[in-house]
Biopython code that builds the backbone (N, CA, C, O; Angstrom):
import numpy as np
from Bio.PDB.StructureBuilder import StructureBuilder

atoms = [
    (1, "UNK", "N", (-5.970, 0.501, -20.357)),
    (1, "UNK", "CA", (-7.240, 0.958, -19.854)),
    (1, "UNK", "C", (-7.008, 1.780, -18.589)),
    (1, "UNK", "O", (-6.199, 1.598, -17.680)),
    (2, "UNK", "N", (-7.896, 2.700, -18.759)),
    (2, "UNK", "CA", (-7.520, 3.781, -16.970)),
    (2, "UNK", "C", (-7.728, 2.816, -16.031)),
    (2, "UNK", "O", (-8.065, 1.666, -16.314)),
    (3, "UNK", "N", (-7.561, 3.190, -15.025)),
    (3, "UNK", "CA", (-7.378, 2.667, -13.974)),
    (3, "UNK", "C", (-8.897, 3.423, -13.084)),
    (3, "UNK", "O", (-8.857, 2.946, -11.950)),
    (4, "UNK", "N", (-9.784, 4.103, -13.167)),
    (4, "UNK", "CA", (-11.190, 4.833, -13.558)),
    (4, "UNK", "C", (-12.299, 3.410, -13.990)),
    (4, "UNK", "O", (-13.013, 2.645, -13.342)),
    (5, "UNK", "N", (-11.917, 3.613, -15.586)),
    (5, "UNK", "CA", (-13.090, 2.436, -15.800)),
    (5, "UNK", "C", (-12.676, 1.155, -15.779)),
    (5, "UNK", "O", (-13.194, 0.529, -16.704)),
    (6, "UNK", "N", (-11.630, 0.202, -14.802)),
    (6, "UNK", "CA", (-11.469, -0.999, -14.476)),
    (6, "UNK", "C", (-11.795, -1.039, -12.996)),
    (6, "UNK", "O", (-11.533, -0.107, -12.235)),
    (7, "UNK", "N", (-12.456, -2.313, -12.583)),
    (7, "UNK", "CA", (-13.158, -2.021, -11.135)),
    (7, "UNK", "C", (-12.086, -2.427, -10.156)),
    (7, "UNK", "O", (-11.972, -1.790, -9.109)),
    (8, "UNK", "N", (-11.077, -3.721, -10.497)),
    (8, "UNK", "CA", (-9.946, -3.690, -9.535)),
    (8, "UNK", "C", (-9.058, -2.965, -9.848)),
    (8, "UNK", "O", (-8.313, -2.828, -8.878)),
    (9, "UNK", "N", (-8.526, -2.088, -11.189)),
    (9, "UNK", "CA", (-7.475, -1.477, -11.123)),
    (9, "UNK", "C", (-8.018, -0.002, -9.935)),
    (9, "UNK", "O", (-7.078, 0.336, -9.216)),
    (10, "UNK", "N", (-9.027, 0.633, -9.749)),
    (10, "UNK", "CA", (-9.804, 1.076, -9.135)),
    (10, "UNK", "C", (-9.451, 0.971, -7.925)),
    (10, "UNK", "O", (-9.020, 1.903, -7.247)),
    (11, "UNK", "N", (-9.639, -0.429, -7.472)),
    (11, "UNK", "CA", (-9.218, -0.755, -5.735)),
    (11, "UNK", "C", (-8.124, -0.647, -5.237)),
    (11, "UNK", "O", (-7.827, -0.337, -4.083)),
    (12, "UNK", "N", (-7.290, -0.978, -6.363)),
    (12, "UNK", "CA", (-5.945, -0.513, -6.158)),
    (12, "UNK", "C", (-5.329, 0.329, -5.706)),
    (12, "UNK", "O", (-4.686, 0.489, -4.669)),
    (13, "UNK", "N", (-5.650, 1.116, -6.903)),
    (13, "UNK", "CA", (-4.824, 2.548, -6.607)),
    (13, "UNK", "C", (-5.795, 3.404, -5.172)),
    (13, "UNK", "O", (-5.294, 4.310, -4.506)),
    (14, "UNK", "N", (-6.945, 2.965, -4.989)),
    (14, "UNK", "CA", (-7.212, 3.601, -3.813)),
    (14, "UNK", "C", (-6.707, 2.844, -2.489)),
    (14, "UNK", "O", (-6.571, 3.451, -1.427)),
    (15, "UNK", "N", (-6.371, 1.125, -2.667)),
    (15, "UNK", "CA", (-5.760, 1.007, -1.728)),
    (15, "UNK", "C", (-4.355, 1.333, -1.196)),
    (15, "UNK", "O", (-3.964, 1.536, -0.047)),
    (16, "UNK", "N", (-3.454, 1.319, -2.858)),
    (16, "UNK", "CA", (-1.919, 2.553, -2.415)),
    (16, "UNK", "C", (-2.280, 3.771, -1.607)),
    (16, "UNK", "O", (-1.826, 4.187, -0.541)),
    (17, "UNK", "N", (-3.278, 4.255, -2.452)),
    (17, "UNK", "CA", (-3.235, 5.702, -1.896)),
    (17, "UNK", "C", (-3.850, 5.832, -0.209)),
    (17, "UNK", "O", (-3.534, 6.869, 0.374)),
    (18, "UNK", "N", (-4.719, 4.797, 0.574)),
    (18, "UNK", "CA", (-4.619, 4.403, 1.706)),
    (18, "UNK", "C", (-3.625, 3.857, 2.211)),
    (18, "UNK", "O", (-3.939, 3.682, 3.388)),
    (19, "UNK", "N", (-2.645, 3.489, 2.056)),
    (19, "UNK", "CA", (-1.273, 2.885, 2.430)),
    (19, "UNK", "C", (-0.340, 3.650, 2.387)),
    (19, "UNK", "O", (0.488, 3.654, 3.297)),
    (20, "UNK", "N", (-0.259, 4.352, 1.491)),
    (20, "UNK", "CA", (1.054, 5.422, 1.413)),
    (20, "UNK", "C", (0.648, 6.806, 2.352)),
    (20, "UNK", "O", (1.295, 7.454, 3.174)),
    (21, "UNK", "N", (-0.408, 6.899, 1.946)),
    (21, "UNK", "CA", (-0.630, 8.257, 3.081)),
    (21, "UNK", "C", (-0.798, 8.013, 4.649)),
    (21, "UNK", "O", (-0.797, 8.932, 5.467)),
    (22, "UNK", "N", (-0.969, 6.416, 5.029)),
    (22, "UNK", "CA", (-0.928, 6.150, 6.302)),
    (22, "UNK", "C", (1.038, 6.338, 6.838)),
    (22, "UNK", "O", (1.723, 6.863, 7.716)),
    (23, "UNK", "N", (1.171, 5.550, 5.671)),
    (23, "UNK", "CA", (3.015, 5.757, 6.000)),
    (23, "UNK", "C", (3.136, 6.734, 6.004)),
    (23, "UNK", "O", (3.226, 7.003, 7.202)),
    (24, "UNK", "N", (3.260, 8.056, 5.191)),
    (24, "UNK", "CA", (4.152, 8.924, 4.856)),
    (24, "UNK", "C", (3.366, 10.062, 6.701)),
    (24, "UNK", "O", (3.933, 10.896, 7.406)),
    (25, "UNK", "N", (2.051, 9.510, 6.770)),
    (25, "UNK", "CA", (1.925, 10.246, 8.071)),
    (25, "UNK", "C", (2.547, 10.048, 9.279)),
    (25, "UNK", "O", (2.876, 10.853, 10.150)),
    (26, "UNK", "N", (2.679, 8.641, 9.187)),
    (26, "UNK", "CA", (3.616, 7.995, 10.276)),
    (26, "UNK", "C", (4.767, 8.539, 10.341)),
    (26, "UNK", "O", (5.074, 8.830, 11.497)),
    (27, "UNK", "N", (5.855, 8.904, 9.233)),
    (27, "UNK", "CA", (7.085, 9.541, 8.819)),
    (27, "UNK", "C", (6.971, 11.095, 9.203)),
    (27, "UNK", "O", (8.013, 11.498, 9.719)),
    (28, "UNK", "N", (6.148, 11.898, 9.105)),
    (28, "UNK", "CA", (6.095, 12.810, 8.775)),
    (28, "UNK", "C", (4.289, 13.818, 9.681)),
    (28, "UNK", "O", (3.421, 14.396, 9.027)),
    (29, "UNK", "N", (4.312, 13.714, 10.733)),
    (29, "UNK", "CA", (2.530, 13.627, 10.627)),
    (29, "UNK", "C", (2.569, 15.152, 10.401)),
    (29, "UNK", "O", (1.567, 15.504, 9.778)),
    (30, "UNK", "N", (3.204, 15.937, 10.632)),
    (30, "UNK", "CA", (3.101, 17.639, 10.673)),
    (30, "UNK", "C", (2.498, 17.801, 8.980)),
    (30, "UNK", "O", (1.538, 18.538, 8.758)),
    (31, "UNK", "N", (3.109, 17.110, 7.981)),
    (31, "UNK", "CA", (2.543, 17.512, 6.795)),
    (31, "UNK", "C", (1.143, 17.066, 6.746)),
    (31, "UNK", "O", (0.547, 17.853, 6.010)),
    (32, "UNK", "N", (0.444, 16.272, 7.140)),
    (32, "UNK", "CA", (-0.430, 15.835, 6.581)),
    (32, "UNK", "C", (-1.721, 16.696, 7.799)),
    (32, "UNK", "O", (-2.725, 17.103, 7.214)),
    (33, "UNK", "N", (-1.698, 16.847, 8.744)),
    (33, "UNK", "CA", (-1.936, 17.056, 9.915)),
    (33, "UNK", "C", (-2.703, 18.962, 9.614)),
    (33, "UNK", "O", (-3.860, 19.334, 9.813)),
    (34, "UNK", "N", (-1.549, 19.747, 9.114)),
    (34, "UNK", "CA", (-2.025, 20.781, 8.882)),
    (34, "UNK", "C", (-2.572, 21.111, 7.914)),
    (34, "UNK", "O", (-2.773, 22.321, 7.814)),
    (35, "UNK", "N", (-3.051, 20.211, 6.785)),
    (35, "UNK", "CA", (-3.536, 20.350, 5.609)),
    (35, "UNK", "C", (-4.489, 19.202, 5.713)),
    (35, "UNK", "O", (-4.376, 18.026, 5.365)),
    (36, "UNK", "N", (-5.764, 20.069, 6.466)),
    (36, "UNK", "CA", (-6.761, 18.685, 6.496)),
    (36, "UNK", "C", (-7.974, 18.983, 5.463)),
    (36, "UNK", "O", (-8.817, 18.137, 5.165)),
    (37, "UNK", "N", (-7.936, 20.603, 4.848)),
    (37, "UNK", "CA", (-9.020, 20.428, 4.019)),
    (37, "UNK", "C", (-8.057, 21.338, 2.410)),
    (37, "UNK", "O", (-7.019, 21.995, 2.329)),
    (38, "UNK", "N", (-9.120, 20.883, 1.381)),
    (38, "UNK", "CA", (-8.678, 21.125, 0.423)),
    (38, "UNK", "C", (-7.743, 19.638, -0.440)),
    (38, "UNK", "O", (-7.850, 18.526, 0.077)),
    (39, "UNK", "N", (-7.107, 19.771, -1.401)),
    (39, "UNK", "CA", (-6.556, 18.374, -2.198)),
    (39, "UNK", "C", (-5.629, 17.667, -1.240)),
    (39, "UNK", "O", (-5.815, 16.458, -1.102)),
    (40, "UNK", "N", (-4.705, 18.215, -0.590)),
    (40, "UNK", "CA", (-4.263, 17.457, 1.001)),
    (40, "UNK", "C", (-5.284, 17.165, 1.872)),
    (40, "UNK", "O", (-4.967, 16.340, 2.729)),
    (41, "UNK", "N", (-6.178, 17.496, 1.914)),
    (41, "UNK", "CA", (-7.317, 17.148, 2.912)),
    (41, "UNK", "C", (-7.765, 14.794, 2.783)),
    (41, "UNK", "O", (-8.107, 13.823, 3.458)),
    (42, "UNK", "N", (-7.346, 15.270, 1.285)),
    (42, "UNK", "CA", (-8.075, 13.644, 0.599)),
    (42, "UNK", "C", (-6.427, 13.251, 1.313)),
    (42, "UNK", "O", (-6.920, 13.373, 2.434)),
    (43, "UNK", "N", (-5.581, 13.048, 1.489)),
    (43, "UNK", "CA", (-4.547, 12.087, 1.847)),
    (43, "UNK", "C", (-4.465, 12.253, 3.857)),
    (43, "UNK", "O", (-3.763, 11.681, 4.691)),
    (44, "UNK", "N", (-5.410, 13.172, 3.954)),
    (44, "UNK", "CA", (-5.406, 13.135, 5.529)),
    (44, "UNK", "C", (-6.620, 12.154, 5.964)),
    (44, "UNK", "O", (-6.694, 11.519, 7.015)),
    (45, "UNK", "N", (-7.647, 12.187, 4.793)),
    (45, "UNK", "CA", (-8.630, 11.319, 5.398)),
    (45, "UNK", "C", (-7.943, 9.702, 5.127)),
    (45, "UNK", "O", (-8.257, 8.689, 5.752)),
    (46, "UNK", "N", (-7.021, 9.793, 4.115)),
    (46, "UNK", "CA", (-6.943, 8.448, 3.268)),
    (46, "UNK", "C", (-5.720, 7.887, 4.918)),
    (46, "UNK", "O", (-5.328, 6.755, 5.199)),
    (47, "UNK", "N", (-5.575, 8.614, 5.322)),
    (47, "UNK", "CA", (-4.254, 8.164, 6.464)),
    (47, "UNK", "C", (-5.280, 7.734, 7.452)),
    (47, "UNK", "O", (-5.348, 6.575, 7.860)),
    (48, "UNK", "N", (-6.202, 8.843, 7.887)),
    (48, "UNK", "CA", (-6.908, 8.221, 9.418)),
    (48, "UNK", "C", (-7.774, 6.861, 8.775)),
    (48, "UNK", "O", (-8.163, 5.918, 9.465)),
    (49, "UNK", "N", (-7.877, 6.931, 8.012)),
    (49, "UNK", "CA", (-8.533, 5.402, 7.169)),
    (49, "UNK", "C", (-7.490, 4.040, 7.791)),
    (49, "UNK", "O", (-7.675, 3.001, 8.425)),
    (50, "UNK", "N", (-6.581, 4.611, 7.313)),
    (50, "UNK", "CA", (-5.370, 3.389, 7.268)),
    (50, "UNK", "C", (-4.992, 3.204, 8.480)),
    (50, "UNK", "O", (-4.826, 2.069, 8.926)),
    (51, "UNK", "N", (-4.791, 4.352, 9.228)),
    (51, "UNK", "CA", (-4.378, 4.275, 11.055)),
    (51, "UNK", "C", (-5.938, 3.079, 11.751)),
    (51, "UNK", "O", (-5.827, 1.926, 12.167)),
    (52, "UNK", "N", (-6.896, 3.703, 11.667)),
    (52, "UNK", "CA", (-8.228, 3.131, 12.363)),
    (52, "UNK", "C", (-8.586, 1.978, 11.583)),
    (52, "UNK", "O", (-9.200, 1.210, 12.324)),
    (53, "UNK", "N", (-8.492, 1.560, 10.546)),
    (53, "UNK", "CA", (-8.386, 0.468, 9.646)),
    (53, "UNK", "C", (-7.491, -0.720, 9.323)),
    (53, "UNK", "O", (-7.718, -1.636, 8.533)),
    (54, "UNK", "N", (-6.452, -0.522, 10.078)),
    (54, "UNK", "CA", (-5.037, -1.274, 9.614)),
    (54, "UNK", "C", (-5.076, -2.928, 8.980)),
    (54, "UNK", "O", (-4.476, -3.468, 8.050)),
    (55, "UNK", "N", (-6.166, -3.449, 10.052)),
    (55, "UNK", "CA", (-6.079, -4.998, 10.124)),
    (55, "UNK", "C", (-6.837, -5.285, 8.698)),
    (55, "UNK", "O", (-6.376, -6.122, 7.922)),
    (56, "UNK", "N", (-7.891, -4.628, 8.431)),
    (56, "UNK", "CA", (-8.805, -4.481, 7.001)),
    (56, "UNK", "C", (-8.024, -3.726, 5.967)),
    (56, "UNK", "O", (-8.082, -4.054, 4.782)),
    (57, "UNK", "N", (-7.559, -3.085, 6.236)),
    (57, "UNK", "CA", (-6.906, -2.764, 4.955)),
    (57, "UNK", "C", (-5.859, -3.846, 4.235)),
    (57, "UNK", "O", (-5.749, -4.176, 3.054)),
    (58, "UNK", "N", (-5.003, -4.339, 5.653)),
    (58, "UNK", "CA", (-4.179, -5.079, 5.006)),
    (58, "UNK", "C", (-4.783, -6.332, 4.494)),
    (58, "UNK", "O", (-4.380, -6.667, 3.381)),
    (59, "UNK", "N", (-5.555, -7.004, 4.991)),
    (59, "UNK", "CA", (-6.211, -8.062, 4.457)),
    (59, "UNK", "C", (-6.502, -7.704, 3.050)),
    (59, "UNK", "O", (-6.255, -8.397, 2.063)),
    (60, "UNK", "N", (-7.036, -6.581, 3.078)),
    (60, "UNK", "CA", (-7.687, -6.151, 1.260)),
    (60, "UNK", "C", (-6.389, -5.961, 0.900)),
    (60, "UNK", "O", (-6.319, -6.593, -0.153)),
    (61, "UNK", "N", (-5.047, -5.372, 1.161)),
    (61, "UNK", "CA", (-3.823, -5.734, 0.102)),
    (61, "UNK", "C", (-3.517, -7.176, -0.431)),
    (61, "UNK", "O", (-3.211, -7.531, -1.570)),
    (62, "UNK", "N", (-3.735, -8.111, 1.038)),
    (62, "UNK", "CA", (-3.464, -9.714, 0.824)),
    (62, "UNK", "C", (-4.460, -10.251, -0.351)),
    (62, "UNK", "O", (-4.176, -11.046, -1.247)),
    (63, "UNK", "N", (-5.618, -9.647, -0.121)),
    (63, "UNK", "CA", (-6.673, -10.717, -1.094)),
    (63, "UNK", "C", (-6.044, -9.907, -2.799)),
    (63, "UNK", "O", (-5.760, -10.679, -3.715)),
    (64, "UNK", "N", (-5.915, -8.506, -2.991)),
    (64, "UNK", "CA", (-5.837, -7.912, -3.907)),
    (64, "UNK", "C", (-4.546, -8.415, -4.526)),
    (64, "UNK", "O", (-4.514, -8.668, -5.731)),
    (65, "UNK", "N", (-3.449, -8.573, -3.729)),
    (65, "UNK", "CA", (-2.083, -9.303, -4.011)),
    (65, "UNK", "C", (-2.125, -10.656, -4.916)),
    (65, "UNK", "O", (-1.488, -11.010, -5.908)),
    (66, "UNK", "N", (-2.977, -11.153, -4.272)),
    (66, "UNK", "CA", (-3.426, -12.929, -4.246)),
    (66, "UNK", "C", (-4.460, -13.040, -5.580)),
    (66, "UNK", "O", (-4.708, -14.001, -6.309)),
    (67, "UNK", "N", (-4.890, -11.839, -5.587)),
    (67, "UNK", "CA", (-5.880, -12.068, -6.974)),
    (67, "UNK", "C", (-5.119, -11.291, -8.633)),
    (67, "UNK", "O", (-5.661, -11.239, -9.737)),
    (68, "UNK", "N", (-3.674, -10.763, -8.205)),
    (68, "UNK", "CA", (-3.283, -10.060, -9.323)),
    (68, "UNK", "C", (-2.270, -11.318, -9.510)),
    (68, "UNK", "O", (-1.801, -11.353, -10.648)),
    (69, "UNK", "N", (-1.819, -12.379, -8.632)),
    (69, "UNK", "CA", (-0.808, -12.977, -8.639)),
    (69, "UNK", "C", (-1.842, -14.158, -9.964)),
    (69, "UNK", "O", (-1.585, -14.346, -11.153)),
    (70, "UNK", "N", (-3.270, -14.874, -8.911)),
    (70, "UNK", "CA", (-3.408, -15.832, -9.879)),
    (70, "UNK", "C", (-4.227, -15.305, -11.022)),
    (70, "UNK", "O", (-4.898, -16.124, -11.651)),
    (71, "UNK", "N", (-4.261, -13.834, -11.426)),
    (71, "UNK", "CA", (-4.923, -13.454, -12.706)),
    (71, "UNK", "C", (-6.110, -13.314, -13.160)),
    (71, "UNK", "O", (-6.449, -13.217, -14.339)),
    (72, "UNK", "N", (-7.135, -13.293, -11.684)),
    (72, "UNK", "CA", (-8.554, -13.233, -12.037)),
    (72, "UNK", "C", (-9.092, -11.716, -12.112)),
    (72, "UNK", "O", (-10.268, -11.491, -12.397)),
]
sb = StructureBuilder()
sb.init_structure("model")
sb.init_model(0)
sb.init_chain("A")
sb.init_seg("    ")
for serial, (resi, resn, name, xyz) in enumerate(atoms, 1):
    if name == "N":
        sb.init_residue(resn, " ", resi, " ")
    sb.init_atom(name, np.array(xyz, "f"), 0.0, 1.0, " ", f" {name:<3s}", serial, name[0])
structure = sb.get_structure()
């Protein structure tokens, strides 16, 4: 099933994609930095998400972790 019409596979991949673009800005901020609008634009917002968000985001990896582990 896509990952579209399932509601946690859904949370998921938008919570990678908040996580990885916070890292890879941390690594790297010049790429993400000069490409703030257009299809790089979505991984610059998805980073200042993750920078100003950190403590909430990670909690939503912990609960999301914790709910793929016991299968609900």
């Amino acid at each position: 099933m896509s990952a579209l019409f399932n509601f946690q596979s859904l949370l998921l991949v938008i919570l990678l994609l908040i996580c990885t673009s916070a890292y890879v800005h941390n690594l790297f901020p010049t790429i993400l930095d000069r490409n703030k609008q257009g299809l790089m634009g979505i991984f610059w917002k998805a980073a200042r998400i993750g920078e100003r968000l950190s403590p909430y985001i990670s909690l939503c990896c912990v609960f999301m972790a914790v709910s793929m582990v016991i299968g609900t």
